[in-house]
N, C-alpha and C positions, 0 to 999 in steps of 0.2 A: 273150233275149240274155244278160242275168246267169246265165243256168244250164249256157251252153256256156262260159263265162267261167272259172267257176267250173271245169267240168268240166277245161280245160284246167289251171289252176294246179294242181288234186289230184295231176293227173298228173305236174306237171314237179317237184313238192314230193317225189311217189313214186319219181320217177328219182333226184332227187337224193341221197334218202335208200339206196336201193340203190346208186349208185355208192359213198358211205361207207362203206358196209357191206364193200364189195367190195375198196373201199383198204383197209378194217382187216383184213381177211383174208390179205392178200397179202405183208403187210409184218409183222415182228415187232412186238409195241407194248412200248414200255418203258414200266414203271411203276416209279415210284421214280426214285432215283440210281442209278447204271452201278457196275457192282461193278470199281474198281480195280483189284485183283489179279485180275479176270479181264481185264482190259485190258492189265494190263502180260504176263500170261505169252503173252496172242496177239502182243503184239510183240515178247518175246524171240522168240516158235518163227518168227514173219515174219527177223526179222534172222536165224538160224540156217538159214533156206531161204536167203534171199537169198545167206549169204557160202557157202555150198552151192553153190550154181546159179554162185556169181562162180569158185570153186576150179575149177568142171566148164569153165568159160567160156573157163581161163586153162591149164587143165593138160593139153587134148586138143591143142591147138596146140603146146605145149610140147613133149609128147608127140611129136607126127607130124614134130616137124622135128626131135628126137633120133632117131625110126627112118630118115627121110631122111638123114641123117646117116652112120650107120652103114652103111645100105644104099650110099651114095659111097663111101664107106671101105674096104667089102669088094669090090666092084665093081670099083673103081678098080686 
């Protein structure tokens, strides 16, 4: 009975140790401190997409009710 006991724990100590394995694989590992300046330039280019995407959000609409607009105008 001790050796089927046994047998199982090797087992779930061997899974455990591949699931680890598997996390460390899949995820970048940091070693060390996070390097600053490469933290602060990802959030300038983030804020830089962002008021990007806000300009594009703000100027198409902008946009379509100036050619509606014109298009009553001439129309009209």
């Amino acid at each position: 009975m001790g050796s089927n006991n046994e047998k199982y724990q090797a087992v779930g100590q061997d899974d455990k140790i591949e699931a680890s394995v598997k996390r460390e694989n899949d995820r970048p590992s940091i070693q060390g401190r996070p390097n600053i300046d490469e933290i602060s330039k990802r959030n300038e280019e983030e804020k830089k997409r962002d008021r990007k995407s806000s300009y594009i959000f703000i100027g198409v609409p902008v946009l379509l009710i100036i050619v509606v607009m014109f298009l009553v105008y001439f129309f009209s």
